[in-house]
C-alpha positions as CSV (number, residue, x, y, z in Angstrom):
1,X,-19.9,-3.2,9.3
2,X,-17.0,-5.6,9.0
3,X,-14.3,-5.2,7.0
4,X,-11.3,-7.5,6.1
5,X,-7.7,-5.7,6.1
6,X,-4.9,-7.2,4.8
7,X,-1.2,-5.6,6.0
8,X,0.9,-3.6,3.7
9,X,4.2,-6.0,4.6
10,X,4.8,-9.1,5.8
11,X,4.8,-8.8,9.8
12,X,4.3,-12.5,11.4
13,X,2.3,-13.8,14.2
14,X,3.4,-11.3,17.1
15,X,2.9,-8.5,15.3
16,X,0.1,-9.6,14.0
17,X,-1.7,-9.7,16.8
18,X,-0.4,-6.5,18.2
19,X,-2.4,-4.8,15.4
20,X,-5.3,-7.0,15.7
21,X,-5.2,-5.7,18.9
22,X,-5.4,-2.3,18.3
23,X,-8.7,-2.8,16.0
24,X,-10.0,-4.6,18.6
25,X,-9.6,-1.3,20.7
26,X,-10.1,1.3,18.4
27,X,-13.2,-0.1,16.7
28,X,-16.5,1.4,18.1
29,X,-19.5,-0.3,17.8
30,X,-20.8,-1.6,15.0
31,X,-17.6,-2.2,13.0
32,X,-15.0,-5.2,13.9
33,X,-12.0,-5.6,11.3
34,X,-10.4,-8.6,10.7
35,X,-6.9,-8.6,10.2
36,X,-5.2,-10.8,7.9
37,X,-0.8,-10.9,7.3
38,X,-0.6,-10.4,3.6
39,X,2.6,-12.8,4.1
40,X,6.0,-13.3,2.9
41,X,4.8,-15.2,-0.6
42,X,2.4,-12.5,-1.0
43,X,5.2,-10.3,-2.8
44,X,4.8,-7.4,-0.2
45,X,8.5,-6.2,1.4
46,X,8.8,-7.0,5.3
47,X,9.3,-3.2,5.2
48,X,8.6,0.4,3.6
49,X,11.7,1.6,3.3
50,X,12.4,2.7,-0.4
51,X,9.9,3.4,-3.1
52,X,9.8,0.1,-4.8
53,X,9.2,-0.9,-1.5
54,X,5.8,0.9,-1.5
55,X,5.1,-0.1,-5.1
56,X,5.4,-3.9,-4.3
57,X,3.2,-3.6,-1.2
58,X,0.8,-1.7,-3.2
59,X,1.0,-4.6,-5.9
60,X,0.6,-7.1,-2.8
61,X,-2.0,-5.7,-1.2
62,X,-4.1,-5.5,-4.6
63,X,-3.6,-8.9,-5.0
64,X,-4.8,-10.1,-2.0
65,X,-8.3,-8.1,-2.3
66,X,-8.9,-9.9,-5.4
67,X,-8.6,-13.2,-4.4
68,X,-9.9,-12.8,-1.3
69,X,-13.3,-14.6,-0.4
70,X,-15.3,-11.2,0.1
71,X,-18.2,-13.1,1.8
72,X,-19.0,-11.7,5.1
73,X,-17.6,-8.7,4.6
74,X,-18.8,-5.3,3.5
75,X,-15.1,-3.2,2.8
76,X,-12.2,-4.0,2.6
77,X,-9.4,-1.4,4.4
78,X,-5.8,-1.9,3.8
79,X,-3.7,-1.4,7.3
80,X,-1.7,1.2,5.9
81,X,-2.2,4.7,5.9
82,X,-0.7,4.7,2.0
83,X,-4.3,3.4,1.0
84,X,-2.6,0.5,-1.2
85,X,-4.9,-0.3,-4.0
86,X,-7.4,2.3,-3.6
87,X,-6.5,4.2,-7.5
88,X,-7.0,0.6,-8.6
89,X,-10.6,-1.3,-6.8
90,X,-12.7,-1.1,-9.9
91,X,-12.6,-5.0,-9.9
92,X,-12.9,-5.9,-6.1
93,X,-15.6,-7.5,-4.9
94,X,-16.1,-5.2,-2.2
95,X,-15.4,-1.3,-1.6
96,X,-11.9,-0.3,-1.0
97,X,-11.5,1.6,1.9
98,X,-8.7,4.2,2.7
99,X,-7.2,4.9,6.1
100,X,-5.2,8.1,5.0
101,X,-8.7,9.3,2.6
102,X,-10.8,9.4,5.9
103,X,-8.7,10.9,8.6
104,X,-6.7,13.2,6.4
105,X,-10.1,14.5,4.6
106,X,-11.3,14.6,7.5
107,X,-8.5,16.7,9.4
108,X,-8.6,19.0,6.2
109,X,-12.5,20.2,6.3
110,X,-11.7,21.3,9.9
111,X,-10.5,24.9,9.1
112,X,-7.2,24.4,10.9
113,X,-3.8,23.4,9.9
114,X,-2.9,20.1,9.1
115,X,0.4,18.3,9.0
116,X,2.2,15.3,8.9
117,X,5.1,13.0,9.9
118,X,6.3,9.7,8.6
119,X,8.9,7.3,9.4
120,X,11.1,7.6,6.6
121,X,11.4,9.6,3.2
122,X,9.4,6.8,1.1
123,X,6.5,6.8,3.2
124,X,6.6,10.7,3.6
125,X,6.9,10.9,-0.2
126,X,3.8,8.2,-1.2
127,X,1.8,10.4,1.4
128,X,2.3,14.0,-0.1
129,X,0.8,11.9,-3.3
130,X,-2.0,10.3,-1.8
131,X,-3.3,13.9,0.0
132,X,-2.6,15.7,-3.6
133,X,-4.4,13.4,-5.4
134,X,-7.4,13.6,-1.9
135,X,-7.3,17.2,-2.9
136,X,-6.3,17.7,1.1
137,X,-4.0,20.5,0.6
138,X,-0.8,20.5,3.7
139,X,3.0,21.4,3.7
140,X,5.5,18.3,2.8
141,X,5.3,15.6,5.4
142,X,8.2,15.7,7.9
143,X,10.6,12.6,7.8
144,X,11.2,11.5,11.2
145,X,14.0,9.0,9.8
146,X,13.1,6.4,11.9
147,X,13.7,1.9,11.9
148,X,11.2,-0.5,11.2
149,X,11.7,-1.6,14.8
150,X,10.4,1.3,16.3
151,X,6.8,1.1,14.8
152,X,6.8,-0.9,18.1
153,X,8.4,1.4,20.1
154,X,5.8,4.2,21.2
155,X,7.9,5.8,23.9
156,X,10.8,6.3,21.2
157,X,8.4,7.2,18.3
158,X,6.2,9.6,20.2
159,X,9.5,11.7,21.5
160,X,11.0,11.9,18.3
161,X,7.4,13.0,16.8
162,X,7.3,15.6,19.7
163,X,10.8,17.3,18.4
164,X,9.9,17.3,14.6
165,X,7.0,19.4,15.7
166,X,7.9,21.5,18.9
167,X,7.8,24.4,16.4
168,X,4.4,24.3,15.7
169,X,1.7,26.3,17.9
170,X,-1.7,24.2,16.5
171,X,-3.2,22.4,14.6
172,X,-3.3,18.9,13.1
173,X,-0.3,16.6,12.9
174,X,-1.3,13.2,10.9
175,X,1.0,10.2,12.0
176,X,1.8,8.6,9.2
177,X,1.5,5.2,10.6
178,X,-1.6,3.1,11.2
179,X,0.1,1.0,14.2
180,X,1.4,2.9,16.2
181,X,-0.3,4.1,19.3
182,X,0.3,8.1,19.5
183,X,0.7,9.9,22.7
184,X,-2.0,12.5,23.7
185,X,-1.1,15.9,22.8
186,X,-0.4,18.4,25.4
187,X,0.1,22.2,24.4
188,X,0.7,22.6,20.7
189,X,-0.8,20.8,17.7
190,X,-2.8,17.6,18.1
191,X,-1.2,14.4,17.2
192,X,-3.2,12.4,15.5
193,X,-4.1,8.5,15.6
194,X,-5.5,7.8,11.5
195,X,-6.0,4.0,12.2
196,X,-8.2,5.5,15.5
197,X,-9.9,8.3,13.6
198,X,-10.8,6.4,10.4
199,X,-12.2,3.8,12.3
200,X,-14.4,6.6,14.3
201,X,-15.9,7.5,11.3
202,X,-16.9,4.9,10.2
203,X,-18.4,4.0,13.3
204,X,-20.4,7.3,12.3
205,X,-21.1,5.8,9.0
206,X,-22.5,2.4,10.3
207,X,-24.9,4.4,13.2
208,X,-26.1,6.2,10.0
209,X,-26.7,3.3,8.0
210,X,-28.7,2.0,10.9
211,X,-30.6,4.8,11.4
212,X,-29.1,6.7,13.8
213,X,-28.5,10.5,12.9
């Protein structure tokens, strides 16, 4: 399976290729994502940080699936755990795939509790939408109220993920960003890579769709 994915903001070469990088990792075999900056004339914020924020991206992102040449590809997967686009994909080309409507639908048929954290009160807020409207039923996402910069930053954004949830006992906690690498979890609930997870299952769906149960 290969899938083109455009970014929610405008990030530039570096990081860029820090994502790419984390597909490259993440993807088992028989998917490989391709990784496109949805750039600075695309209309898309260099940032989530307010709800029109998250409205413009989704615009952006939208945008760029439709005029995108779908040959060679068989989805198309925004890199955003918002799943930009996704109410909207009647007219794409190819299917619309959702990084937050994989792992969190998945993390809610498990029987145990699920939760979430985001970076900031827009992102939290787009995400308690998107798992209503899933049908994945968990308590309002906790803000972490946390800079753009430190999507970059694991060490800072895996300790201040660690004290929004040191009161919880198990569990699922979904990290509300896709590129950001999460820190394994020691006693207490499991924090959650979606961009890893979604990309697992569909791994699962391209071993079934080649015949292997």
């Amino acid at each position: 399976m290969r899938i083109l994915a455009y970014t929610p903001i405008a990030v530039g070469e570096q990081e860029l290729a820090r994502r790419q990088a984390r597909y490259a990792e993440h993807s088992p075999a028989g998917v490989e994502v391709e990784l496109r900056d949805i750039g600075p004339d695309s209309g898309a914020p260099s940032a989530l940080d307010t709800p029109e924020d998250v409205a413009a991206s989704e615009r952006a992102v939208l945008r760029a699936f439709t005029e995108a040449d779908p040959s060679g590809f068989d989805a198309f997967l925004p890199d955003c755990v918002l799943d930009p686009g996704i109410d909207d994909q009647e007219d794409l080309a190819r299917p619309l795939l959702g990084i937050g409507r994989l792992t969190g639908s998945f993390l809610a048929s498990q029987g145990t509790p699920l939760y979430s954290v985001a970076r900031n009160e827009a992102i939290a807020a787009e995400l308690d939408r998107r798992f209503a409207s899933y049908g994945v039923a968990a308590p309002a996402t906790r803000v972490l109220d946390l800079g753009f910069d430190v999507i970059a930053d694991d060490r800072v954004w895996n300790e201040t993920v660690s004290r929004s949830v040191a009161d919880l006992d198990e569990g699922f906690v979904f990290n509300a960003c896709s590129a950001v690498d999460v820190a394994a979890s020691g006693a207490g609930p499991v924090l959650v890579d979606p961009t890893a997870t979604a990309l697992r299952l569909l791994g699962l769906r391209a071993a079934l769709e080649g015949g292997v149960a």
